[in-house]
N, C-alpha and C positions, 0 to 999 in steps of 0.2 A: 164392374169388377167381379160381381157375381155369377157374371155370364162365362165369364174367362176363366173362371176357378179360382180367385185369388183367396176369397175362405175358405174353400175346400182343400187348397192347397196348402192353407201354412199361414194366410193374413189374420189377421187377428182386427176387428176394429176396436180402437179405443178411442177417449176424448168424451165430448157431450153427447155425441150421438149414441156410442156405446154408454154412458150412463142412461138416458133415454132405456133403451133397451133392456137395459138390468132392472129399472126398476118398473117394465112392463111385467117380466119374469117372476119377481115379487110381489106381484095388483099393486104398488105403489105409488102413487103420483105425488108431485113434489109442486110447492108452489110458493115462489114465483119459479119456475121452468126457465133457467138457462140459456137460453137461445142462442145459436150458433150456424155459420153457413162452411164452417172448417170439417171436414172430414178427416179425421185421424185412421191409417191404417200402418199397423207395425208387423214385425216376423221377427221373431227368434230364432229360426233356420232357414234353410231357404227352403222359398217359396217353386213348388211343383204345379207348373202349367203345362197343359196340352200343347197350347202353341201360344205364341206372342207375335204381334205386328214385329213388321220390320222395324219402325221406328220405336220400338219399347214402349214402355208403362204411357207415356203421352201420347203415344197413336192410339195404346187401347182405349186410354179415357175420350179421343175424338170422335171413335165411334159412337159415343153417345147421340153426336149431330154439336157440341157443347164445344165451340171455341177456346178450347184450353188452349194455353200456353207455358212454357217454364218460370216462375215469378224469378225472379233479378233476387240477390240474398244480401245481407248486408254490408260479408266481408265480399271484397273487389276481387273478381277472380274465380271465386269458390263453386263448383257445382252448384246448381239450384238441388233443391230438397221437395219447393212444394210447384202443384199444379194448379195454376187460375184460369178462373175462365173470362175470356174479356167484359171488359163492362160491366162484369156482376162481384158479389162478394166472394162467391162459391167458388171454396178451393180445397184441395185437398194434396196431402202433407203426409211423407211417407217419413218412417221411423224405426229404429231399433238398436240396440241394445250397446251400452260399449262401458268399457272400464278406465279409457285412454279419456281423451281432452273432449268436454262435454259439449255437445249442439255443433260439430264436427262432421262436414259433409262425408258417407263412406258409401264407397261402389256398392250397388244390392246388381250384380251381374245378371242374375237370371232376370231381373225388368230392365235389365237397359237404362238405370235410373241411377241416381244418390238419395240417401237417406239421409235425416238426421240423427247424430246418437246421440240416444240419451240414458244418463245416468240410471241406475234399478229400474230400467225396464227388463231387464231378465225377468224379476221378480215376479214382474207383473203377468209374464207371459206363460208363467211356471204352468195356470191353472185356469183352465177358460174353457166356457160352456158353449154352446149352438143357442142360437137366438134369433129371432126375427127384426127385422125394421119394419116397422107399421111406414108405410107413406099414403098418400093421398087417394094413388089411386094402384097402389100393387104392396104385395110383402113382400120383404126380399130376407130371406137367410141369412143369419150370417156367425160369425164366431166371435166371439168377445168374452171378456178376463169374467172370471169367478169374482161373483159378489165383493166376497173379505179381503181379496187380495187387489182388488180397484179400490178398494177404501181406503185401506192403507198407504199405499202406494198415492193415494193424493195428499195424504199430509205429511209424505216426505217430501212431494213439490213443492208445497206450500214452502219450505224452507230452500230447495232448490231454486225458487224462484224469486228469493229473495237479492234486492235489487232492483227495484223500481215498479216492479208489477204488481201494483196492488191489487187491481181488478179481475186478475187470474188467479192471485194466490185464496181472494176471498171466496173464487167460483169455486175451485178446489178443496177447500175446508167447508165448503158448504155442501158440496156434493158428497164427501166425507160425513158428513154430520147426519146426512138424509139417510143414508146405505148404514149407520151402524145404530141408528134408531130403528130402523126396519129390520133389520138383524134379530135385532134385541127384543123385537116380541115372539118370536117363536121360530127361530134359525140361527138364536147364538151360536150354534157350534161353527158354523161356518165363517164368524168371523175369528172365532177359537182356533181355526184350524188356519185361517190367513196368519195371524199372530205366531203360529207356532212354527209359519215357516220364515219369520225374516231371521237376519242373520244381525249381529252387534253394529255393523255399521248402519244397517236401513234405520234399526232400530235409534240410535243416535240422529239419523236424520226426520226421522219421525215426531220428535220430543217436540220441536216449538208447532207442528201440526197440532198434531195433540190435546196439546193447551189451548190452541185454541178453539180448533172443536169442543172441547168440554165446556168451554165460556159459552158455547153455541147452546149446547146443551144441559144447561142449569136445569132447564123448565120442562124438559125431555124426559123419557124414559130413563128410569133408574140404573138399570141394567145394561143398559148403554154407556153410561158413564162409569160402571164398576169392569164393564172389558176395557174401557181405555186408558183408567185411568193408571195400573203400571208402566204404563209406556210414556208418559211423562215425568 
């Protein structure tokens, strides 16, 4: 994706990998570490490439040599959203932004694709930096949201996700919890300035986030829990 332009162009990565990345950007390391074989990549406008395969966003990812295919989605019918690769876990899941009916497959024309929408990812995309991906054996550039505003923006999931998912909503208040205690020792402003960009509704869906990050963080940084705690 890096090869084709897709950061350069307008993709933004977010998810665990993008948190990864963020808290490279801050010397931070978090532990236990999240693990995930999902690759999240989203856009807010569209995405400007040189060229694309004939077959769109999934020939480009078969370049890798990586047996992708389209995953099957739950409603019967519906555009697929993510790309797997056979056999393995590794899949990667395109996204962006909508005000209309939430997790709703919508054409991204310039890849040849569907996406998922999802709920205040505007938000999320308002504000995003250049960053690296450490891998194994290469670095690859890429683009991913602003610190305050990927923090945020997870404990409005937490409540968006309400509904049976426990184990995403805990990853997300947790990866919350880790980014505004790192904040909070010497980069508060940047979660000050995530804050001072939502708007009444994010902030309403923020509120049971919130609380629970702050249960997270009794035993945490002070000044961690005095930026979140109006927002609950």
């Amino acid at each position: 994706m890096f090869n084709a332009g897709v950061f350069g162009g307008g993709g933004v990565l977010v998810g665990t990998h993008a948190f990864g990345a963020i808290l490279n950007e801050l010397s931070v390391s978090a532990s236990p570490f999240p693990m995930t074989e999902d690759v999240d990549v989203a856009r807010a406008e569209r995405i400007e490439l040189a060229a694309l395969p004939e077959g769109g966003f999934l020939d480009l990812l078969k370049q890798t040599g990586l047996p992708f295919h389209e995953a099957p989605t739950l409603k019967r019918g519906a555009p697929s959203t993510s790309f797997k690769v056979r056999g393995s876990k590794l899949k990667v899941d395109l996204l962006v932004p909508t005000r209309g009916k939430p997790y709703a497959s919508i054409k991204v024309p310039e890849l040849g694709a569907h996406a998922m929408g999802l709920p205040y990812l505007e938000y999320l995309l308002k504000a995003t930096i250049s960053s690296v991906l450490i891998g194994r054996d290469r670095i690859v550039p890429v683009t991913v949201p602003h610190p305050g505003w990927f923090c945020l923006h997870k404990l409005a999931l937490f409540e968006l996700r309400a509904g049976g998912d426990s184990a995403k909503r805990e990853k997300d208040v947790f990866q919350a919890a880790v980014l505004a205690s790192a904040l909070a020792q010497d980069q508060d402003f940047l979660l000050a300035e995530a804050i001072g960009g939502m708007d009444s509704k994010l902030r309403s869906k923020a509120k049971a986030g919130v609380r629970r990050a702050l249960a997270l963080l009794k035993d945490g940084p002070a000044e961690a829990a005095r930026l979140l705690e109006p927002l609950a």
